[in-house]
N, C-alpha and C positions, 0 to 999 in steps of 0.2 A: 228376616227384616231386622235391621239395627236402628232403632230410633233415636240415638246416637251420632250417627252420622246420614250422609244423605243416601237414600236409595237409589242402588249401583243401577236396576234397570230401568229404574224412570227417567235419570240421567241420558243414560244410553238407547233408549227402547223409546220413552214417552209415555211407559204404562204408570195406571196407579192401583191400589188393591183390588178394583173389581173386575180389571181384565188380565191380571199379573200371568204368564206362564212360565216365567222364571223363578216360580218361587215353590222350593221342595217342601208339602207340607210334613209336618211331624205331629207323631200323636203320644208319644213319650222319652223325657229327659232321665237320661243314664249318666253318671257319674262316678270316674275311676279312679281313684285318686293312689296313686305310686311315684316316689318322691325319686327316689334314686336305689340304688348307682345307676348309671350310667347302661350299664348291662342288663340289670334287672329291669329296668323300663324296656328294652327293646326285646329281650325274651317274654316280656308280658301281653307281646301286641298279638300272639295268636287267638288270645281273648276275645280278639274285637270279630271273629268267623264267627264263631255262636252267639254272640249279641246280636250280629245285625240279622242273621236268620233266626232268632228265637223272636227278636223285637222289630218286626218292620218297620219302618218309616219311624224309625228312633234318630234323637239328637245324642251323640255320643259327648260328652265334657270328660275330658281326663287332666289332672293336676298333675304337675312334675317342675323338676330342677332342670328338667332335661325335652321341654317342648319340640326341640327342633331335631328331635330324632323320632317323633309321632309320623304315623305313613300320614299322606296328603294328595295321593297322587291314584287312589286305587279306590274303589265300592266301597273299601273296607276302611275308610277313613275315618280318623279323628275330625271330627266337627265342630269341637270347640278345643283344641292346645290351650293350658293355661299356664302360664310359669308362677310354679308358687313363691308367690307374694303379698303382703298386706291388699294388695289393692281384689286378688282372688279369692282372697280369702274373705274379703269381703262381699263380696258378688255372690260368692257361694252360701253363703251363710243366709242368705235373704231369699233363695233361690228354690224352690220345690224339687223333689228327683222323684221321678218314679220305681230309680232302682240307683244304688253306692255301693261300690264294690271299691273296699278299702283294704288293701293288701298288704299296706306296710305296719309296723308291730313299733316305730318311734312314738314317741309321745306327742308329737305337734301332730299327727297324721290320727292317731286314735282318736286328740282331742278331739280335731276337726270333723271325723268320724259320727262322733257323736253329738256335737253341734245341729251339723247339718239334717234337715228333715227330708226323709223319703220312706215312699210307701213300704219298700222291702229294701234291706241290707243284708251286705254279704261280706265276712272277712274278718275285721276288728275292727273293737271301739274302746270306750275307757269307760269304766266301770270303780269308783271310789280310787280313783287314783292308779289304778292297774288295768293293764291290757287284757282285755277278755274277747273271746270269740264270738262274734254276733249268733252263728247257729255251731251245731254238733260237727257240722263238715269241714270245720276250720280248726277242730282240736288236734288233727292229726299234726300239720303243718306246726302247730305251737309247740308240741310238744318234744318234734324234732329239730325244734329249732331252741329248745330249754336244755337239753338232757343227752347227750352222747349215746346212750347206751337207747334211745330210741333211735339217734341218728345212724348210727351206723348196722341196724336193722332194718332201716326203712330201704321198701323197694320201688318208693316209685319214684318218680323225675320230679323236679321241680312244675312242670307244668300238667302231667296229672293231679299234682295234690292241689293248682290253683285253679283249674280247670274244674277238679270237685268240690274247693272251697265253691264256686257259683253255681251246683248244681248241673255242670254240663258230664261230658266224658270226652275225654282227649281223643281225638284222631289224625294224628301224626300232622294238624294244621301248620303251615309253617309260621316263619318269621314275618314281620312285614317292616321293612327298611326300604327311604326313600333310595335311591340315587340322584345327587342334583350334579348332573356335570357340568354344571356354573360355576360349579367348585373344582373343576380338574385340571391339572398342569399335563403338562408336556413329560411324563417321565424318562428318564432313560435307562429305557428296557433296548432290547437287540430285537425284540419279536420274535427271534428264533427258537429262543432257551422256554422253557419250563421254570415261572418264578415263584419260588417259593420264598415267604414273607417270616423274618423271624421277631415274635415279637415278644421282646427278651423281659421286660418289666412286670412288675403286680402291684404297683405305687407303695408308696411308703408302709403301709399298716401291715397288711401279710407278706413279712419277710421271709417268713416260713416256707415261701412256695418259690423264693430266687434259686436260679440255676445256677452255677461259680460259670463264672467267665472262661473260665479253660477248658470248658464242655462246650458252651458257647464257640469258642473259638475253634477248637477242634471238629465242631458239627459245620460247622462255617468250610473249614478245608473239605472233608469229607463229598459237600455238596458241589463248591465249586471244582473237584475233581472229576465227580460225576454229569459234568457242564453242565448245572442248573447254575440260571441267575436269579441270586442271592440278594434282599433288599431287608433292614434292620426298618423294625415298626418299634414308634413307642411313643409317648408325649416328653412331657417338658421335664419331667422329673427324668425320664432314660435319656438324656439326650446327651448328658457328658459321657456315662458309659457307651452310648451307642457308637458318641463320634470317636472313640478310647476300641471299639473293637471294631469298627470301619477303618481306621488308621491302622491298625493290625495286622490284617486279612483282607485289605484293599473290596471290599466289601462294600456294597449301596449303602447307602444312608441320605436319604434326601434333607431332612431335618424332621419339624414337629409342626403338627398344623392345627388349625380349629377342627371341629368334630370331622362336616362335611367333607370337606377334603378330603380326613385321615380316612373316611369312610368308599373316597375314590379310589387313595392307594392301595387298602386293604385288597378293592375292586382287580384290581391290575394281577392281582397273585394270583396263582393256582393253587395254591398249598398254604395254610397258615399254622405254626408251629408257634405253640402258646401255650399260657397258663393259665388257669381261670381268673380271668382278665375282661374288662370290657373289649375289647380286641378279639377274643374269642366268642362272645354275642354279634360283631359286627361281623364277623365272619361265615358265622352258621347264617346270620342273616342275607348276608349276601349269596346263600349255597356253594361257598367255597369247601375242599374239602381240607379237613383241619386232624391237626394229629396234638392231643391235647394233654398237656404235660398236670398230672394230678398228683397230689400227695397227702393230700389236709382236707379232704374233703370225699363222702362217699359218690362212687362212681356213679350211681342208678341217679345219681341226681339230674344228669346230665342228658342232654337229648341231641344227639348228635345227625338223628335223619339217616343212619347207615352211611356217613357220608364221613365220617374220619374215626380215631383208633384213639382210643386212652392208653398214655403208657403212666405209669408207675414204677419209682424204687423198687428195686430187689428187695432193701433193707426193709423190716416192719416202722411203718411210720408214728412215734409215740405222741406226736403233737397234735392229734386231732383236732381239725377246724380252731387250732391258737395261729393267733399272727405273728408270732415269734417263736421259734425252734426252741425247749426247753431240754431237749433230750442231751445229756452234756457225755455221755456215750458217742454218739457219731449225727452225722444232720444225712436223712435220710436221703435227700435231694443227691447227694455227692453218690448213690447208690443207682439212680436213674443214671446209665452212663450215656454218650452221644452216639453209642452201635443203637443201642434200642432206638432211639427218634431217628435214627439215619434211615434204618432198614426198614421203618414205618411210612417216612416221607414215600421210600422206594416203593413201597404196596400200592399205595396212594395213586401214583403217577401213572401206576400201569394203564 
């Protein structure tokens, strides 16, 4: 019930609270709060399988930048999407939680963190000014996210370690991503081909992790000699390069769209070839299968469902998780050539 506005089944039905049968009761408020990227909100949503079977007849609230990529459509629903804003943050802050699971390590997200009252917390909060781990099962996660040399020893995936930051243990739960085909065009595909989706960007900050265009374009021939059709993915920032290697290679490129949409196109491919990217979360989420270009970041992080192939540089990469290539020796990326992802898409397709 929202006392707020008018009640949808009394409107509709004529009932009022003491014969209501539309009304799903709940016996505890959980609270998630994950601001962004964009990617990390959508690899977080296997979280919500052991919430809702640990906490029955639970109200889920989750915070984000990025509400309209929360599932909406399955059991395993967000219940309240919030987009964080003064006006959430204020709702929230007056609001009791039975359980806050706070996963991001920024400072506005800590704050809030610790603000807010509930019975048990999980994750991070802010402690005199510094981000501290609510319990002992979240040291792991900080630690490799502080210090290299714990990062690239750790073995597990990103969603085991946030899976034990909450006291569960992973089991391979997937993704959960709406599909709104409200959002879908008309593409032009052939139906005939095998489409595999290139999605050539990693936004402005991790430079480190671009591909040179002449691999790009070269992966580009390779495919459309092997008669797969070929479609360039990216947003608003790839879109001069995109339309720069569509003009090329006579090559797809539809343009750049709001989320849902880009969330359609991705839908249409069989194969997604990427970097670690939100494009590569919307892809695992969709169970496409993905051949996942990595250089800057440890593999084990990565959950890919048996469902696509991490390549890497030959070269050793010296720029660990930096956003800009420091290594003034060679850029290790130019070392990843386009046989390796060619003859990967090729496993893939079998």
């Amino acid at each position: 019930m929202k006392a707020d506005v008018p009640c949808k089944p009394s409107k509709l039905y004529g009932v009022d609270c003491s014969d209501c049968k539309y009304y799903d009761r709940f016996n505890k408020k959980i609270l998630i709060i994950k601001l962004g990227a964009a990617g990390d909100v959508i690899r977080t949503t296997p979280l919500l399988y052991p919430l809702k079977d640990e906490y029955h007849y639970s109200k889920i609230f989750w915070l984000t930048d990025f509400p309209e990529l929360l599932p909406s459509d399955s059991e395993f629903n967000v219940d309240v999407p919030l987009k964080f804003n003064l006006q959430s943050v204020l709702y929230l802050q007056e609001t009791k939680f039975d359980v806050l699971i706070n996963l991001d390590k920024d400072k506005e997200a800590i704050a809030l963190a610790s603000k807010i009252q509930a019975f048990k917390k999980f994750g991070y909060t802010l402690i005199n000014g510094m981000c501290y781990p609510v319990t002992k099962d979240a040291e792991h996660k900080l630690l490799t996210g502080m210090f290299d040399e714990y990062s690239k020893k750790n073995m597990k995936s990103y969603l085991d370690e946030i899976f034990e930051i909450c006291g569960f243990n992973f089991k391979k739960e997937k993704y959960l991503l709406d599909i709104d085909n409200n959002y879908d065009k008309e593409w032009d595909f052939s139906g005939k081909k095998k489409i595999v989706g290139l999605n050539t960007g990693c936004g402005s900050r991790w430079t480190s992790r671009l591909w040179k265009n002449e691999y790009w374009v070269e992966l580009i021939n390779k495919l459309h000699d092997k008669n797969y059709d070929v479609v360039l993915l990216g947003g608003e920032q790839e879109h001069e390069n995109n339309t720069y290697l569509s003009e090329l290679t006579n090559c797809k490129y539809f343009g750049h769209f709001n989320l849902k949409t880009f969330v359609n196109l991705v839908n249409r491919c069989d194969i997604v070839v990427t970097q670690v990217t939100m494009g590569l979360h919307i892809a695992i989420g969709l169970n496409k299968k993905v051949v996942l270009l990595n250089n800057i970041f440890n593999p084990n992080e990565f959950e890919l469902y048996g469902n696509g192939i991490i390549v890497q540089p030959q070269k050793e990469c010296k720029c660990y998780f930096s956003p800009k290539c420091t290594n003034e020796e060679y850029k290790c990326m130019d070392s990843l050539i386009p046989e390796q992802v060619f003859d990967s898409v090729n496993k893939l397709s079998i």
